[in-house]
N, C-alpha and C positions, 0 to 999 in steps of 0.2 A: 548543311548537313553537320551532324553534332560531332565532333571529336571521340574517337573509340576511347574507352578506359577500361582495362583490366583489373580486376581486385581481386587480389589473393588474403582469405583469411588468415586469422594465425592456425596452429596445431591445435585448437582447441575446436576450430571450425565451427559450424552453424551450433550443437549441441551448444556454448556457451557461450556464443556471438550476436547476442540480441543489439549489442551496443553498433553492428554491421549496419544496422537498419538506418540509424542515423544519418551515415553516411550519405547512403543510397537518396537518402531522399534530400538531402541538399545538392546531393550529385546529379541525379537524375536528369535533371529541364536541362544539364549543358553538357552533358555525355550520353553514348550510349556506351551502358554499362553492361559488362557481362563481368560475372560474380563466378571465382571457383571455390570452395570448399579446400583448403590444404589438407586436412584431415583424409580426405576422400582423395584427393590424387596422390598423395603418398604409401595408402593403403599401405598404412602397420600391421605388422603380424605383431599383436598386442593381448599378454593372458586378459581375461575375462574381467578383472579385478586387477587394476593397473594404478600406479602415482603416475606424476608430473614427471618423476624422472626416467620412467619405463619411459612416459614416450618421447623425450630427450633423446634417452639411448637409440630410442629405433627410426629415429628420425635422422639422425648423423650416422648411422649406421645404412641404413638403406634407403628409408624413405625421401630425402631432398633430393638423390640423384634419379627415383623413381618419378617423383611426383614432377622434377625437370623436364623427361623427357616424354611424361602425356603431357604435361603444356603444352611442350614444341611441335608434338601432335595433331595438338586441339588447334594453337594458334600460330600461323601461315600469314596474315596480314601487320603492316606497323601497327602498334596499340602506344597508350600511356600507360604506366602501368602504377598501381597503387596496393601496397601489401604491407602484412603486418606480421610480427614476430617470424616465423617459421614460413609463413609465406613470402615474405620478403628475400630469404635464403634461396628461397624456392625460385622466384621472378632474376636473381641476380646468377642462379646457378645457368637456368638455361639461357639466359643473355648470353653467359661463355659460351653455352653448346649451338647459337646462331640463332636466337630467339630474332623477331625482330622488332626491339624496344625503342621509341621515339624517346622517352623518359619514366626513369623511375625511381619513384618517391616510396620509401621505406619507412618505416615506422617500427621500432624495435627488430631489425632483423638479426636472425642469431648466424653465429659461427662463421662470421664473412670474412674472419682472417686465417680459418681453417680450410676456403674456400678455394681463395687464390685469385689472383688477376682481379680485371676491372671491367664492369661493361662497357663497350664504345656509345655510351647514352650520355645525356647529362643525369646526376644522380645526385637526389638529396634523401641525407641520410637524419634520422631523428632517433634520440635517444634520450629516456629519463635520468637523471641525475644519477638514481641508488640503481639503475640498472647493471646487476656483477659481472655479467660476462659481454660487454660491450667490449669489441676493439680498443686496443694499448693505442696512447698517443702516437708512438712508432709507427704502426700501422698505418694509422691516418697519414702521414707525413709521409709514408713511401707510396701510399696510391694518390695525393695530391686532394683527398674530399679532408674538408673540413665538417665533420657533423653539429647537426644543432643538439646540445644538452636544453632540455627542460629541466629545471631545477626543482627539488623537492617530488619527484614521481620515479616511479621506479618502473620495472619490465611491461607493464599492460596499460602504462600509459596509456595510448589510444583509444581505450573502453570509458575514459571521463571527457564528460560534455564538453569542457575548456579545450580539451585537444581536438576532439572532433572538428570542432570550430574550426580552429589554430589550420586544420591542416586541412577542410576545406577549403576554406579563404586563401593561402599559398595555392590552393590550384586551377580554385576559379580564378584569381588571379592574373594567371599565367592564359586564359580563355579568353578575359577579356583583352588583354597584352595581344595577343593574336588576333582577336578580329578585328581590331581596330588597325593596328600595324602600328600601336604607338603607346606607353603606359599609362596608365586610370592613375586618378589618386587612391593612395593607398587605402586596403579595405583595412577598417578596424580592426583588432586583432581578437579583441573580445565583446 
């Protein structure tokens, strides 16, 4: 039986999330995957004609603690969990409210030092180099995660082939690590 995975888009969701697809389909043959939309569980009250930072604002304003608690709704059994910018907020928010996360692997998540506290998971955090509003060293250092910087990429990292890669392979990885009960030699990174 295939290991469950979670994925949570970013706030951009399926509308500018082609680069999702990729994923899915290296993911596919060692997971079963269920896909949520962030966009869609956070359900913004959003004017008509909105930027990037309208929906910033309504996402720290209401949306990550809405879209939190239909996850914990939706999802009732352990999963892994894999999310990207705002979704990643999203996966780490209702870990606190008793999600129940075996591990979660984040990829640009925003506002996790506005968040508070730590999930009881193991948690690997990624983040591009020119990404601005990533967690202060500080941070890092009082919840004990060390994040991985990718250098030269900034906030949507995740949407280039290289990363897709990158962070497939860390979590087939950890797949084959588990069936075997013993570690593979290292998959290539690129």
């Amino acid at each position: 039986m295939a290991r469950r995975l979670v994925v949570l888009s970013d706030l951009w969701g399926s509308k500018k999330g082609l680069w999702i697809t990729s994923y899915l389909g290296y993911l596919q043959q060692y997971y079963d995957i269920v896909y949520y939309d962030s966009r869609q569980l956070a359900d913004m009250d959003l004017p008509p004609v909105h930027t990037a930072e309208d929906v910033y604002h309504a996402f720290a304003e209401t949306g990550m603690k809405r879209a939190a608690a239909r996850l914990l709704s939706k999802e009732q059994e352990p999963a892994d969990y894999l999310a990207f910018g705002g979704g990643g907020s999203i996966a780490w928010q209702a870990a606190l409210m008793g999600l129940p996360v075996k591990s979660l692997y984040a990829v640009s998540p925003l506002c996790l030092q506005k968040i508070g506290g730590k999930p009881e998971c193991p948690v690997t955090l990624v983040y591009g180099e020119y990404h601005e509003n990533r967690p202060a060293p500080l941070w890092f250092r009082q919840t004990g995660l060390k994040p991985e910087i990718i250098s030269k990429f900034g906030q949507e990292l995740y949407s280039d082939e290289k990363i897709i890669q990158k962070v497939c392979k860390d979590l087939l990885k950890e797949v084959i690590q588990n069936r075997s009960g013993k570690p593979k030699k290292q998959l290539s990174a690129y």
